[in-house]
N, C-alpha and C positions, 0 to 999 in steps of 0.2 A: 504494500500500500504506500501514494506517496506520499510526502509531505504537503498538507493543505496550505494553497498559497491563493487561495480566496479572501476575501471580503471577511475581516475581525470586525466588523460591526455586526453583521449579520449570524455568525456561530455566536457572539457575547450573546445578542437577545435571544437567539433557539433556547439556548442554557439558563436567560434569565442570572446573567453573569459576568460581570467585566473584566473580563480575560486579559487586557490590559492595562487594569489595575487602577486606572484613572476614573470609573465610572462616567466616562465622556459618553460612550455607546450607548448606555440607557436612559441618561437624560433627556433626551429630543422624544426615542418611541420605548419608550419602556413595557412596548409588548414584546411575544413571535414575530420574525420574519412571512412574508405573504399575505397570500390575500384573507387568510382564516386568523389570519395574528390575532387579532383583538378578540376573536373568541375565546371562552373561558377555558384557561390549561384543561385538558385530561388530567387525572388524577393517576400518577404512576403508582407501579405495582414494588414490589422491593426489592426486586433486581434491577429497575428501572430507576429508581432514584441510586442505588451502588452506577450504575453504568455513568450517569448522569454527572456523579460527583468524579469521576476516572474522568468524563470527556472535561471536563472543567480543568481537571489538574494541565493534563498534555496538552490542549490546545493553548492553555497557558504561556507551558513552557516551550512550546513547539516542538514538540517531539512527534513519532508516527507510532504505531501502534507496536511494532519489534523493538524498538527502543525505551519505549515506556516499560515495558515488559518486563525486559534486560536490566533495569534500573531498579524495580521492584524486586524483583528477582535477589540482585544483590544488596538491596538493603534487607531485606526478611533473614539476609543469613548474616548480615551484623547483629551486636551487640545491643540490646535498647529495644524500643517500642517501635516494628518495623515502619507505622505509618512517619512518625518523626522523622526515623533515618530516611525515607522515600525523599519527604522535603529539603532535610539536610544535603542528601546525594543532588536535589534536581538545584538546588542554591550554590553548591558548588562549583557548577558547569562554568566553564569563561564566559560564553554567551551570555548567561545569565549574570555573573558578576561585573563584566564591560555595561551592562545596561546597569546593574546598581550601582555602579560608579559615576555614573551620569555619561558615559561617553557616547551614549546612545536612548534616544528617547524611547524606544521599543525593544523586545527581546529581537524581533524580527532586523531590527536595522541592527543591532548588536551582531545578530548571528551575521550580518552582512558586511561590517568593522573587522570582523576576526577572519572571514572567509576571503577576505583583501587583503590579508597579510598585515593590518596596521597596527596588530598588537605583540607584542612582545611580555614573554613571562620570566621571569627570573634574567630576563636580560636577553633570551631566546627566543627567535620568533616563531609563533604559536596558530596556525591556520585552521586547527580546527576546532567548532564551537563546541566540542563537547567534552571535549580536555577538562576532565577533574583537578581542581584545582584543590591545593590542601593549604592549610592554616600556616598563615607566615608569607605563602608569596608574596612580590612585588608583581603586579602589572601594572604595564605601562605603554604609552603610546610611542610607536616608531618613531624615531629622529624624523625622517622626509616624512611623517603625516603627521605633526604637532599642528600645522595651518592646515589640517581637512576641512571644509567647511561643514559637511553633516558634525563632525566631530565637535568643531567649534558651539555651532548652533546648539546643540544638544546641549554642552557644559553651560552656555547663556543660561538656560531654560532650567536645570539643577537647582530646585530649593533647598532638598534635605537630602541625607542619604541616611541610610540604615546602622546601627551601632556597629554591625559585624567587619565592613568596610571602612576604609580612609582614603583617600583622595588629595591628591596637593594641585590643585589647581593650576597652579606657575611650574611647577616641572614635571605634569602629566604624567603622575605616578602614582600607582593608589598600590595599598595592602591588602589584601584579606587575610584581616587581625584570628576570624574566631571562624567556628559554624554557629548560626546560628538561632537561636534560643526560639522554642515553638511561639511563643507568645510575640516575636519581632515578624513573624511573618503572616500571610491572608487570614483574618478570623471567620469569614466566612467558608473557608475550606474544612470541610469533613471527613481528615485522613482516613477513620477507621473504617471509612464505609467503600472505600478502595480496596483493603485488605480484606475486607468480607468480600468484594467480588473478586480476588484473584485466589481468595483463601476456599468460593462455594464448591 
């Protein structure tokens, strides 16, 4: 299956969910896509709300459905409450930490920073988005893309960033200090009902 590269407006409202974290998507139509949208949801069954909360997490983070799999997989054989480590593993990704850095306003333009070659890890440069990153690295922006303009824009546009993270703005270098803590990341997500559909 490939990776969905449609319209995140339209999968946030199917799900009832803003998958890019901004609640930008539900504000204007905060129904369904189509022409039945504004009718009243079905009532799902309870495999149906497990599957519901799976599509939520990966289109999240942009992953395809062997990858998601693969990442559950190996967090259930860590240490801890596998839905936790699921988040922890999917926050680890560079993709996903170039976007909490600010270098990129979406997971999607992140996975597209890193697939350009403009990030560099521990001093290394790093091309793929899905490179595990562990506590302590340095990433950082390539010497010839410190002036990228998506790059630049993105950093404008950075209010806050997350405790787990640091960022130096003037020498486009940030940390990932920690993993982090369940309670730093979506409350709206309902890990354990992931692990009930990969656990049924």
């Amino acid at each position: 299956m490939a990776r969905y590269t449609g319209p995140a407006y339209k999968k946030s409202r199917r799900l009832n969910f803003s998958t890019l974290e901004n609640g930008k998507e539900l504000a204007r139509r905060p129904y369904a896509p189509g022409q039945h949208g504004t009718d009243r949801r079905k009532k799902l069954s309870e495999y149906g709300v497990q599957l519901q909360e799976k599509q939520k997490v990966r289109i999240m983070y942009g992953l395809n459905e062997k990858q998601f799999r693969k990442v559950f997989e190996r967090a259930s054989k860590m240490k801890g409450i596998a839905g936790e480590n699921l988040l922890k593993l999917l926050e680890s990704r560079l993709d996903n930490l170039v976007f909490r850095m600010g270098l990129a306003k979406t997971r999607r333009a992140a996975r597209q920073v890193v697939n350009h070659g403009h990030i560099t890890v521990n001093g290394i440069k790093v091309d793929i988005p899905s490179y595990t990153c562990k506590a302590g690295d340095v990433i950082a922006v390539k010497e010839n893309s410190v002036s990228h303009p998506a790059i630049k824009e993105a950093l404008e546009a950075t209010t806050a960033r997350l405790g787990f993270v640091e960022f130096d703005d003037k020498k486009m270098t940030g940390t990932y200090l920690r993993q982090p803590d369940r309670s730093e990341l979506n409350q709206e997500i309902n890990e354990s009902l992931i692990v009930e559909f990969y656990n049924r």
